[in-house]
Rosetta silent file (secondary structure, phi, psi, omega in degrees, C-alpha in Angstrom):
SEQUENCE: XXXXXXXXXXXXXXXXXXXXXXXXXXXXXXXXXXXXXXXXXXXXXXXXXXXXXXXXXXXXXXXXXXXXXXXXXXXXXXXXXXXXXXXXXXXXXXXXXXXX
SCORE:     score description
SCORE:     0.000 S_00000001
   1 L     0.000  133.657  174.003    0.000    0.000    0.000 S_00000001
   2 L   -77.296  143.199 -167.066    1.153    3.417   -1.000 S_00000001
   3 L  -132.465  128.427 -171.224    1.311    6.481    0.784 S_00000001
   4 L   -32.532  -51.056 -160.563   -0.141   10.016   -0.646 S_00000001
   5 L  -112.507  145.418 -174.662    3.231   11.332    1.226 S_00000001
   6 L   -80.964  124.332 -175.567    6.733   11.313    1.163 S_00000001
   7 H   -16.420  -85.953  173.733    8.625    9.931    4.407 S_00000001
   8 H   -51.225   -3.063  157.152    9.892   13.523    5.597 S_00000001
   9 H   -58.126  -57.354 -155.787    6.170   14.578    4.770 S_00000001
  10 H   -63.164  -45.442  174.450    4.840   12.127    7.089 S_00000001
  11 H   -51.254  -71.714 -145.285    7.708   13.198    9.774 S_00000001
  12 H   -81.074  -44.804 -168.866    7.635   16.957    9.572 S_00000001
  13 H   -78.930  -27.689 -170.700    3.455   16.984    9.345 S_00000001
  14 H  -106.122  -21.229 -177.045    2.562   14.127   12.547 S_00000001
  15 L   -37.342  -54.595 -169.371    6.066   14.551   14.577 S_00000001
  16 L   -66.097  -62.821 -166.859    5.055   17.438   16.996 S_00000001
  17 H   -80.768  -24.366  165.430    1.762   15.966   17.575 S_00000001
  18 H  -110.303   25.862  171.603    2.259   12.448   18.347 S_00000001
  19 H   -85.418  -67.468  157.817    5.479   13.223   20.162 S_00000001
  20 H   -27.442  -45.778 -160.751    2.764   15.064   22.956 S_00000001
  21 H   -63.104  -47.070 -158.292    0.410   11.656   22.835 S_00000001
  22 H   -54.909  -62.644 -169.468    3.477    9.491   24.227 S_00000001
  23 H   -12.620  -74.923  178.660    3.829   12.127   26.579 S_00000001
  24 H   -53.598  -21.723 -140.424    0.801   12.121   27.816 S_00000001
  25 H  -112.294  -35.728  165.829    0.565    8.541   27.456 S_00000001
  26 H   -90.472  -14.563  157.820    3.876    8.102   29.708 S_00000001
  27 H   -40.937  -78.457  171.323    2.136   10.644   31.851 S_00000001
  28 L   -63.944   -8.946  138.956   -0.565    8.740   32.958 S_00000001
  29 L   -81.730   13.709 -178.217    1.560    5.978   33.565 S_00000001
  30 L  -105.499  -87.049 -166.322    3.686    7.730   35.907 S_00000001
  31 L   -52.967  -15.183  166.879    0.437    8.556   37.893 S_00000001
  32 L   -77.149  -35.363 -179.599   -1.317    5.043   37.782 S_00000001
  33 H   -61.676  -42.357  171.536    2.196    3.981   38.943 S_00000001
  34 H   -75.337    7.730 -152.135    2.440    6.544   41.870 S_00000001
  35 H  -110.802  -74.733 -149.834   -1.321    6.199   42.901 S_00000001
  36 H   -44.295  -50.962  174.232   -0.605    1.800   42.816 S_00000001
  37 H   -39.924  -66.633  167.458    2.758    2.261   44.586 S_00000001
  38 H   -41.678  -14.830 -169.791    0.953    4.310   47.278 S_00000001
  39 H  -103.924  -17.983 -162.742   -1.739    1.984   47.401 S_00000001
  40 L    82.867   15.948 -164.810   -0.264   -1.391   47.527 S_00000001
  41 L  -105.082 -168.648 -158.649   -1.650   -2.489   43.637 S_00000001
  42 L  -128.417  142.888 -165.333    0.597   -3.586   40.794 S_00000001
  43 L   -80.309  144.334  104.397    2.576   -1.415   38.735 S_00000001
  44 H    56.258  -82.049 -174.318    1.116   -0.737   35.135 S_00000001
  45 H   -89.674   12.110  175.324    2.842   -3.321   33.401 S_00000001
  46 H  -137.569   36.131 -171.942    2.178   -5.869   35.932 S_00000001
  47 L   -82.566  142.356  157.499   -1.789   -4.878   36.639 S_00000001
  48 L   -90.554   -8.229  171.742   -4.728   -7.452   36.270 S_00000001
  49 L   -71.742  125.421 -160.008   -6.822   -4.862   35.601 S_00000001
  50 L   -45.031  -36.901  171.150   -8.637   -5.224   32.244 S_00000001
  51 L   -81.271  -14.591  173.759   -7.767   -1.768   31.192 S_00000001
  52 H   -62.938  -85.109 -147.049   -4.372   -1.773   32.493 S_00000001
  53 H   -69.165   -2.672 -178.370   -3.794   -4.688   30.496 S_00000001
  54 H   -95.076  -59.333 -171.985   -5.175   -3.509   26.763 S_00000001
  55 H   -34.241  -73.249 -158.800   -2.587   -0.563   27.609 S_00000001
  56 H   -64.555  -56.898 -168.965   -0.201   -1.949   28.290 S_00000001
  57 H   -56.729  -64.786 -167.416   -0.785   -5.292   25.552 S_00000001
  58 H   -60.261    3.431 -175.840   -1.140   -1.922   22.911 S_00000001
  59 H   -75.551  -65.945  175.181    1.699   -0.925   24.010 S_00000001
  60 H   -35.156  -51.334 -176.855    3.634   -4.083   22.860 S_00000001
  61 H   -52.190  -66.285  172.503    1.896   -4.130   19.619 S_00000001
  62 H   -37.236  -31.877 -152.642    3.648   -0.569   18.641 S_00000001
  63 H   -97.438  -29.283 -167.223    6.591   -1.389   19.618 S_00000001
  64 L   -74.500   11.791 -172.186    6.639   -5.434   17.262 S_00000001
  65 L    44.394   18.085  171.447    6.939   -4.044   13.982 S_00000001
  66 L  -104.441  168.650 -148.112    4.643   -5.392   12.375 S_00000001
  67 L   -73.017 -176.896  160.269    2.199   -3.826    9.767 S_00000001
  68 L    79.364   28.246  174.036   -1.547   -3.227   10.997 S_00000001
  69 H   -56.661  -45.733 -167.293   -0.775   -1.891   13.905 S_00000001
  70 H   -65.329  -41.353  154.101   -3.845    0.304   14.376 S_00000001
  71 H   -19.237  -54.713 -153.371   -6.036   -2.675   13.087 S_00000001
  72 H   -92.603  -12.224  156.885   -4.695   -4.759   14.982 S_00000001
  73 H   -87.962   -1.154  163.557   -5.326   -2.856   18.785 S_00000001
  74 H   -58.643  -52.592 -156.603   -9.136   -1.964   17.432 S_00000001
  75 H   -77.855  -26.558 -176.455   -9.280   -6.107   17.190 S_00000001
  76 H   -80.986  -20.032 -158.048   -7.338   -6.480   20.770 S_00000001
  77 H  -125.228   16.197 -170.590   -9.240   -4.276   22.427 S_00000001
  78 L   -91.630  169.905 -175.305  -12.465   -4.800   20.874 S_00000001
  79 L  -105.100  141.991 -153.725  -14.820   -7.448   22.183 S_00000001
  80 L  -104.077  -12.856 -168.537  -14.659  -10.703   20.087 S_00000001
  81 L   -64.707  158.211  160.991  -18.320  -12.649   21.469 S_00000001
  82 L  -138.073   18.863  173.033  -20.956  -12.578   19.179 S_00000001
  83 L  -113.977  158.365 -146.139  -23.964  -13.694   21.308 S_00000001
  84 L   -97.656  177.705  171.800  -25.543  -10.952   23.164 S_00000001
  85 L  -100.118  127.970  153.020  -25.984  -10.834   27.278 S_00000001
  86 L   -23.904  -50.466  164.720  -29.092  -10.888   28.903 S_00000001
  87 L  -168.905  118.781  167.333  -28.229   -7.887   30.529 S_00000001
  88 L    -6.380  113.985 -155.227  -25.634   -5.306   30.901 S_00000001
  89 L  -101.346  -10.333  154.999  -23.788   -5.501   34.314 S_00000001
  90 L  -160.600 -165.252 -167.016  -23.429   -1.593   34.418 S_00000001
  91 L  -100.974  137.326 -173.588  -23.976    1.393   32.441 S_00000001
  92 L    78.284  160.465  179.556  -21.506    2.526   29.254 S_00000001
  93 L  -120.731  139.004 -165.138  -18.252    0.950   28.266 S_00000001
  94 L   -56.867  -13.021 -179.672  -14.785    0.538   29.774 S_00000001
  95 L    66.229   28.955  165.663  -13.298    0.571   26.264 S_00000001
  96 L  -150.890  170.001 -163.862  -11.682   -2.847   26.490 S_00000001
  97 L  -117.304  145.148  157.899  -12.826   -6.371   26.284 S_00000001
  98 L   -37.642  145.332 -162.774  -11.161   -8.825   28.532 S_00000001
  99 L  -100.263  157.793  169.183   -7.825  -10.324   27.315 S_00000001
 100 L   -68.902    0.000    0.000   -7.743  -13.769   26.589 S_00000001
């Protein structure tokens, strides 16, 4: 697949701004880390928590080099059942599906 833009296009126009996301993105891992430390919970990359663990799992995925990345945390973090539940155990969604 081809891309409308030339490598230093894609660098010079997305650079700035997704240089800020990791930020933010190691941000908020700083502070789930200082809240758990304070708390007695498991650091970040070693949480059981479902949302923790899609983070963290998407993390990995960026980092393996392989194509499809965005693809492929929409499919990790999406929920894979396809028969519905009686009934919704609370209201709205956590924006991850339990990892296998």
């Amino acid at each position: 697949m081809s891309s409308p833009l030339r490598v230093d296009q894609v660098i010079d126009q997305y650079f700035l701004e997704h240089r800020a996301k990791v930020l933010d993105i190691a941000a908020f891992l700083d502070r789930h880390d200082r809240a758990a430390a304070a708390e007695g919970h498991p650091l970040s990359h070693e949480s059981r928590e479902i949302r923790m663990r899609a983070l963290t799992r998407a993390l990995e995925l960026l980092r393996d080099g392989k194509p499809d990345r965005a693809r492929r945390i929409l499919e990790l973090w999406s929920d894979p059942t396809t028969q519905p539940i009686a009934a919704a155990p609370m209201k709205g969604a956590i924006g991850a599906a339990p990892l296998a």
